[in-house]
N, C-alpha and C positions, 0 to 999 in steps of 0.2 A: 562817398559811400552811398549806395542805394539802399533804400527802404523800400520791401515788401509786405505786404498784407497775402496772409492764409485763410479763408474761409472755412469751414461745415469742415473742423477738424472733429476726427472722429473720439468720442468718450474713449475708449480706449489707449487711442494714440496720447490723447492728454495726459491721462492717467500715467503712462512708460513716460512722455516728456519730464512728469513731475517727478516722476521717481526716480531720473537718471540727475534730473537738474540738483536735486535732494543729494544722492552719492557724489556728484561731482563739487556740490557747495558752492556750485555758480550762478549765476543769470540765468533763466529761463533762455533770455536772448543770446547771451552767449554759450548758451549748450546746444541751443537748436544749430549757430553757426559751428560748433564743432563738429558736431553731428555730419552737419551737408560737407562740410569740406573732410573729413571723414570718409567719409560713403562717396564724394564724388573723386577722392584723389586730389585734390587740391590745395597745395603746399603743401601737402605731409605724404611719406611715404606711403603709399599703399600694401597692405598683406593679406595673404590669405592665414595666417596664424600657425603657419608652419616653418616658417622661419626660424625660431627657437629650438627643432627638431633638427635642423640639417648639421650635420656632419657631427652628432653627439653618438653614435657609435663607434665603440673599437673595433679594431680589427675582428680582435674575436666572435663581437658581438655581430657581426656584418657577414663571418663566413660562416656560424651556426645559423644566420636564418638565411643564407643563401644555397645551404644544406636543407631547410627547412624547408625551402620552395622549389627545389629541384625538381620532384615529381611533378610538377605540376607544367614541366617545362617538356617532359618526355609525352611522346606521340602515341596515341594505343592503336598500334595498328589494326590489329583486330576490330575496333570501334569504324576504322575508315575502310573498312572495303564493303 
């Protein structure tokens, strides 16, 4: 395993370290390595947080807002000449 050193971390950034190290009830050191491997993709799945969202609509719910958004799909002719 390699050991890094981080210099002139900023008060602030300390402050969120502390506070996540604090909700997570780990290590400072081992939150900071969640964190990077976290944010850089590495071993753990990457998301944007929308995952949870895909494919929770029914049917129904999928053609009232495809109903919803129709207009928005038509050309205003008038607007293009």
């Amino acid at each position: 395993m390699k050991t890094i050193t981080v210099r002139n971390i900023p008060h602030e950034l300390d402050e969120a370290l502390q506070r996540e190290r604090a909700r997570r009830g780990l290590s400072l050191n081992q939150t900071v390595i969640d964190l990077l491997k976290q944010r850089l993709g590495v071993g753990v799945a990457r998301s944007n947080g929308l995952a949870r969202l895909a494919g929770t609509w029914t049917d129904e719910e999928f053609e009232r807002f495809s109903e919803a958004i129709a207009p928005f799909e038509r050309v205003d002719e008038e607007l293009w000449r």
